[in-house]
NUDOLUM-885033 format. One record per residue: residue in one letter; residue number from 1; x, y, z of N, C-alpha, C in turn. Coordinates in nm, 3 decimals. Atoms other than C-alpha are relative to their C-alpha. Example, Ala and Ser with C-alpha at 12.3 -4.5 7.8 and 13.67 -1.06 7.14 Angstrom:
<pts>
+------+-----+---------+---------+---------+---------+---------+---------+---------+---------+---------+
! rest !  nr !     n.X !     n.Y !     n.Z !    ca.X !    ca.Y !    ca.Z !     c.X !     c.Y !     c.Z !
+------+-----+---------+---------+---------+---------+---------+---------+---------+---------+---------+
!    A !   1 !   0.089 !  -0.119 !   0.000 !   1.230 !  -0.450 !   0.780 !   0.090 !   0.120 !   0.000 !
!    S !   2 !  -0.082 !  -0.119 !  -0.006 !   1.367 !  -0.106 !   0.714 !  -0.077 !   0.109 !   0.073 !
+------+-----+---------+---------+---------+---------+---------+---------+---------+---------+---------+
</pts>
This chain:
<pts>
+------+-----+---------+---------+---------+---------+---------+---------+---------+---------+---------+
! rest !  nr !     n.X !     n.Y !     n.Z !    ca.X !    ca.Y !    ca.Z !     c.X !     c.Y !     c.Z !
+------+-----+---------+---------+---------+---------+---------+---------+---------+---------+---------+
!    X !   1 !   0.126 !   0.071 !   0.011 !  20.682 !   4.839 !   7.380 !   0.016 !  -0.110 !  -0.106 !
!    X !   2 !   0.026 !   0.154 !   0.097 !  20.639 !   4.495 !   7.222 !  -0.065 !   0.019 !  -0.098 !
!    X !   3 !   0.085 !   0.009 !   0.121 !  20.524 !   4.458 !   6.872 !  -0.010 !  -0.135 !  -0.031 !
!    X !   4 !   0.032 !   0.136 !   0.053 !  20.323 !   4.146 !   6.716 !  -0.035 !  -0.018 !  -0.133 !
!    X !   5 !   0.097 !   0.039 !   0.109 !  20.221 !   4.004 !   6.435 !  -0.124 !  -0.062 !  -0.022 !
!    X !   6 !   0.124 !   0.004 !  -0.045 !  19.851 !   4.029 !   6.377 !  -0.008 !  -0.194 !  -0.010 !
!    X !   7 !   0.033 !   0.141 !  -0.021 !  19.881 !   3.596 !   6.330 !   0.058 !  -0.037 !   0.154 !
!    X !   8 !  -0.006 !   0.067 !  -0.133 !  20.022 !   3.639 !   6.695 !  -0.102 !   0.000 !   0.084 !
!    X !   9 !   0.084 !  -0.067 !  -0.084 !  19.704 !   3.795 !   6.829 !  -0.113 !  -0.130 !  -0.003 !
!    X !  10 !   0.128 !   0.086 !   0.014 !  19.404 !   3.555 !   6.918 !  -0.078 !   0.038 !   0.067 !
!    X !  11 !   0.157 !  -0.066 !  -0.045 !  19.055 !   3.665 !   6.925 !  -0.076 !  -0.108 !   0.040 !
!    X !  12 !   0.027 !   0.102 !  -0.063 !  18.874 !   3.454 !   7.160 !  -0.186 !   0.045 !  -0.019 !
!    X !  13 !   0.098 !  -0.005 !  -0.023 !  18.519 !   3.452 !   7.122 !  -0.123 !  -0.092 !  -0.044 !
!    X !  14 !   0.078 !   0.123 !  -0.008 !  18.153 !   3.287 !   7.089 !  -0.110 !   0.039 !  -0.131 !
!    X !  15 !   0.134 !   0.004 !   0.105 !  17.951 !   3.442 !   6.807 !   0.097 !   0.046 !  -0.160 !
!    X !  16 !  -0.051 !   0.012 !   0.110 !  18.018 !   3.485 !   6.409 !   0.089 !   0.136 !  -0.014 !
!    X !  17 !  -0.024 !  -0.187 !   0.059 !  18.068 !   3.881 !   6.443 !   0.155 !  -0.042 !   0.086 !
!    X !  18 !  -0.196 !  -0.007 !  -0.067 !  18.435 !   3.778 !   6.676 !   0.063 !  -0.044 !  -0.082 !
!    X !  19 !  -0.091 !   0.084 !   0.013 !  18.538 !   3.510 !   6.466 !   0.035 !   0.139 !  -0.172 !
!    X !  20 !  -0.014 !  -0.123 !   0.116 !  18.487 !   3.833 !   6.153 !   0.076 !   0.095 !   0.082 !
!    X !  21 !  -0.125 !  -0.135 !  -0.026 !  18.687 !   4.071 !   6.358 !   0.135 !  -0.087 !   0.036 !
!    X !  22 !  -0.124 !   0.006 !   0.031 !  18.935 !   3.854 !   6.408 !   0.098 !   0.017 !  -0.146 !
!    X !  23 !  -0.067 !   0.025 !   0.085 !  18.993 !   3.784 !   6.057 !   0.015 !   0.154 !  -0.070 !
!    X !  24 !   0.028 !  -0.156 !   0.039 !  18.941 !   4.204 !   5.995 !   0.184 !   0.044 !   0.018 !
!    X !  25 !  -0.160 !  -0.017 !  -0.001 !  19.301 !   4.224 !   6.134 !   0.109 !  -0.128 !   0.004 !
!    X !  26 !  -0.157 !   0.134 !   0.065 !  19.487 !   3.866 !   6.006 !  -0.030 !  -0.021 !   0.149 !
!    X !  27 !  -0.058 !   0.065 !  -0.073 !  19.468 !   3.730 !   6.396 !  -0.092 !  -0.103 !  -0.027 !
!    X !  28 !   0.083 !   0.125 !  -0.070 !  19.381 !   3.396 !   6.520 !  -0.148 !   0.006 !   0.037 !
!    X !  29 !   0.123 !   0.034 !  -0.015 !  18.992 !   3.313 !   6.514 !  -0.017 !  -0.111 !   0.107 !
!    X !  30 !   0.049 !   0.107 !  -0.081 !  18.920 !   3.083 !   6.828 !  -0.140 !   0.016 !   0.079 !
!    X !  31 !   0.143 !  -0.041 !  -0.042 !  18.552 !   3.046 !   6.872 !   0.001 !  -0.141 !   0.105 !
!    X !  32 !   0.058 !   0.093 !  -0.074 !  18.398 !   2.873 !   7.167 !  -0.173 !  -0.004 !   0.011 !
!    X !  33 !   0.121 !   0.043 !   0.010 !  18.081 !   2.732 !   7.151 !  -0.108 !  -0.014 !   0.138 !
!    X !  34 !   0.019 !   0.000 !  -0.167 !  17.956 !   2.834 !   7.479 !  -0.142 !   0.100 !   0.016 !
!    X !  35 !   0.159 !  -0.125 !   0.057 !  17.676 !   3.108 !   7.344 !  -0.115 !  -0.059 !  -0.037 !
!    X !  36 !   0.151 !  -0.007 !   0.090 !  17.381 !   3.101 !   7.102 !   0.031 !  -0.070 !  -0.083 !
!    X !  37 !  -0.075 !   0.042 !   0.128 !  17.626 !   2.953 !   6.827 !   0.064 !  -0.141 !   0.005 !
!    X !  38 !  -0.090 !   0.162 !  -0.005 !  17.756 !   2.574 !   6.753 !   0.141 !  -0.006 !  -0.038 !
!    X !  39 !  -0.079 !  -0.031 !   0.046 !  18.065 !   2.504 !   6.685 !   0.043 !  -0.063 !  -0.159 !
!    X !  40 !   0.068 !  -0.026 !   0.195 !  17.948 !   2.427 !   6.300 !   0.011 !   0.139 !  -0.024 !
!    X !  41 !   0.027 !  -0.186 !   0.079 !  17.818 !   2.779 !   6.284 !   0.161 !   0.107 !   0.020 !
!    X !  42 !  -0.099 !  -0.042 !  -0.031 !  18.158 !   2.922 !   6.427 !   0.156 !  -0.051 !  -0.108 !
!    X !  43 !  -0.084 !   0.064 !   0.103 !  18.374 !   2.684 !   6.208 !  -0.042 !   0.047 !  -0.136 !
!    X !  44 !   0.055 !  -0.031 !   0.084 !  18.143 !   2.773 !   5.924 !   0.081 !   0.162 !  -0.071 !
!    X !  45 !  -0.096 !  -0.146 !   0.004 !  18.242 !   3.172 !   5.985 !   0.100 !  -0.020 !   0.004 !
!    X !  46 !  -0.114 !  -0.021 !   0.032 !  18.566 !   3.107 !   5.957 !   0.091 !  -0.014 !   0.123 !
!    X !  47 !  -0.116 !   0.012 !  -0.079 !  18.714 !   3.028 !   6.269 !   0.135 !  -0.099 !  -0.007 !
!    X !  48 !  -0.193 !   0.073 !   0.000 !  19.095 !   2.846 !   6.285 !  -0.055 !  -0.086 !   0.113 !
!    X !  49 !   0.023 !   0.061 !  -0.127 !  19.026 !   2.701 !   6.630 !  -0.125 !  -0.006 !   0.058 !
!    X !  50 !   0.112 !  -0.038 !  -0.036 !  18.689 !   2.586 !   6.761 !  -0.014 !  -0.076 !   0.141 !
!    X !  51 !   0.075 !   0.098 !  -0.082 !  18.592 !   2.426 !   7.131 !  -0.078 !  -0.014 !   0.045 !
!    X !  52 !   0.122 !  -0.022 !  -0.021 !  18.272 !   2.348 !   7.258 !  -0.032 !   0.038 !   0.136 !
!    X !  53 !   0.015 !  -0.101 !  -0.114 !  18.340 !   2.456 !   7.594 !   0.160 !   0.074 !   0.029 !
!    X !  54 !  -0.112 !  -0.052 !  -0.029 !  18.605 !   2.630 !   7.765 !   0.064 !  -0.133 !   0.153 !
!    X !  55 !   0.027 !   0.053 !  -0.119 !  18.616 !   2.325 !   8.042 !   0.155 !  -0.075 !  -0.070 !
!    X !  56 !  -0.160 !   0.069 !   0.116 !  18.952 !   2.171 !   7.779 !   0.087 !   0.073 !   0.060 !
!    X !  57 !  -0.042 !  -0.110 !  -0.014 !  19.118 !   2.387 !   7.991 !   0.195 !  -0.013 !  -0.002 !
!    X !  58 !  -0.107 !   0.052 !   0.060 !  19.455 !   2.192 !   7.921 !   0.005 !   0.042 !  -0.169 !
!    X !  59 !  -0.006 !  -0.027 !   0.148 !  19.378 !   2.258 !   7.565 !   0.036 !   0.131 !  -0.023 !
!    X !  60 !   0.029 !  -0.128 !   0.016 !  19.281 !   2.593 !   7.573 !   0.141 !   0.058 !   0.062 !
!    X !  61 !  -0.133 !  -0.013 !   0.011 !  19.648 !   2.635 !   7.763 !   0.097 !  -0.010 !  -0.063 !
!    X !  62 !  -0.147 !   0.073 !   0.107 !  19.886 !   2.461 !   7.519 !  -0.068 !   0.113 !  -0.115 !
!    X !  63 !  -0.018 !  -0.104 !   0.103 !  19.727 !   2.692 !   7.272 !   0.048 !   0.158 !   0.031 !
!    X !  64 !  -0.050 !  -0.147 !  -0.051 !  19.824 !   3.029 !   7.481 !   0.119 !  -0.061 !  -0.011 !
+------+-----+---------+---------+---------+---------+---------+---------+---------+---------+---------+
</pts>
């Protein structure tokens, strides 16, 4: 079985409480702004990576 390092892992999500569990175990914070939340308020919490949709979908690849 494969092992990572928690900065390989990226937590993908849209509100403040994902971009806090990512940083709970050291991974990658990538919030999308696609919820209730801007991507101010998401950057704010602490995310690493923010986009405002998921439609970047070239983007959102080169970062996987």
């Amino acid at each position: 079985m494969p092992t990572f390092a928690p900065a390989d892992i990226l937590v993908v999500g849209d509100t403040p409480n994902d971009v806090a569990c990512a940083q709970a175990v050291g991974a990658v914070a990538v919030g999308v702004a696609t919820g209730g939340y801007t991507a101010y308020d998401l950057l704010a919490g602490g995310a690493e990576i923010v986009f405002e949709t998921l439609e970047d979908t070239e983007g959102f690849s080169r970062l996987l």
